[in-house]
N, C-alpha and C positions, 0 to 999 in steps of 0.2 A: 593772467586771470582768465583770459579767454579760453585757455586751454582745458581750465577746469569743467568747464560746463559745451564742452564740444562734442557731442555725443556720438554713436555711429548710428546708422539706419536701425540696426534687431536691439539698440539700447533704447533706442528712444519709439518702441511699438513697443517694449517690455517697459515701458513707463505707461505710455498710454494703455494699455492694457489692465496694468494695477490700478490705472488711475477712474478706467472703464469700472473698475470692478468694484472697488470700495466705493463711490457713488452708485452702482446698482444695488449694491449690498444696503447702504444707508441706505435709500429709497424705501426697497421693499421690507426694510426690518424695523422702521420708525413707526408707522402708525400700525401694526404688532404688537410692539416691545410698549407703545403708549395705553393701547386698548388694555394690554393683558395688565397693566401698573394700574389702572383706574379701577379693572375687575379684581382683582386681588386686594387693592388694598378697601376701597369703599364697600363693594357689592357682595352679600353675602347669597350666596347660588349652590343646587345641589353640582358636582364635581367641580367645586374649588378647590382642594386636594389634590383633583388629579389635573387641573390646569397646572399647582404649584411644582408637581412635580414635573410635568411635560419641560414647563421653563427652565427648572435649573436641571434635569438630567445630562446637560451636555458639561454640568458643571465638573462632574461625578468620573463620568464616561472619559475614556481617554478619546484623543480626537479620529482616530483612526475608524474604531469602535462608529461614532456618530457620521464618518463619511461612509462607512458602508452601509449605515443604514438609508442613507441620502439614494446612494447607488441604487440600493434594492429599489427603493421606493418611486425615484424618479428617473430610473434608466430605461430604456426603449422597451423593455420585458417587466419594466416595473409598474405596478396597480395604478401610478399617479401617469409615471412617464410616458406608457403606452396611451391613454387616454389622450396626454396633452399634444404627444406626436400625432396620432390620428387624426383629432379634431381639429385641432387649431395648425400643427405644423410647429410647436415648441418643443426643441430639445435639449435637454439637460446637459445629457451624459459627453463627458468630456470633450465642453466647449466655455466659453467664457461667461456664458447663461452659468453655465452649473459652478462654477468658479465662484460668482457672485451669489447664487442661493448657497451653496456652503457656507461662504464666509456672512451671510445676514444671517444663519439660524449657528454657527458656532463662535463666529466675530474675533476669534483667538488669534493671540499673538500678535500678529501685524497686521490684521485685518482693525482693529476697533478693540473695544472690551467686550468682555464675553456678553452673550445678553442677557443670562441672567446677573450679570454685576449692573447691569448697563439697566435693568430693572430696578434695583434695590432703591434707589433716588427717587426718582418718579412713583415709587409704589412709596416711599415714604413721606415724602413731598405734600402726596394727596391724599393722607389720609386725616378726617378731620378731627382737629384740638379738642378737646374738652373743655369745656366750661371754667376749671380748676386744674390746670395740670400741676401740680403739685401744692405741698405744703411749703415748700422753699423757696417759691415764685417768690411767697411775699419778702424774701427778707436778700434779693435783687436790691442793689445800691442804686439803680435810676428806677426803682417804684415809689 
């Protein structure tokens, strides 16, 4: 029994690593994925259209596709990534930072569920009953 769970040193920092990553990933992609399900489903605002589509276009997108826009976007030459290396000293590009911002904004496969599924619940969860939802409520065998 012991044998099974005896790991070597690069198995178990490739544990701790994924395990680094998907709690980064959950961290920064929960109050997010909660804010955009509360806007979407309750608030009605000029560009809720194009929030809707921001959220689910990674749905759409093959995942390739949406890591190179990551690249562009937050690698050492990129509009976000250049800013946050200068200022602060944050770097994305191929380190376990950007590992963890990939997998919060696509959440695919074995990261989590994607986030726009990981939206659908919460954005429907909160959106408020009517009065009446239906004609058939009434004919419910515990009314």
């Amino acid at each position: 029994m012991t044998e099974i769970f005896s790991f070597s040193l690069e198995e178990l920092t490739a544990i701790r690593l994924s395990l680094r990553v998907a709690l980064w990933a959950t961290i920064w992609s929960l109050p997010f994925g909660l804010a955009a399900a509360l806007l979407l489903a309750r608030g009605r605002f000029w560009g809720q259209s194009l929030l809707n589509v921001v959220v689910h276009l990674p749905l759409v997108l093959p995942p390739v596709v949406t890591g190179y826009v990551l690249l562009l976007l937050f690698g050492r030459r990129g509009p976000i990534g250049h800013f946050l290396a200068e200022s602060f000293g944050i770097v994305f590009a191929f380190r376990w930072t950007g590992a963890a911002l990939a997998c919060a904004r696509i959440r695919s496969s074995n990261c989590c569920n994607n986030f726009g599924f990981s939206l659908k619940n919460p954005r429907a969860a909160s959106r408020p009953w009517p009065s009446r939802v239906s004609p058939a409520e009434s004919q419910l065998p515990w009314r």
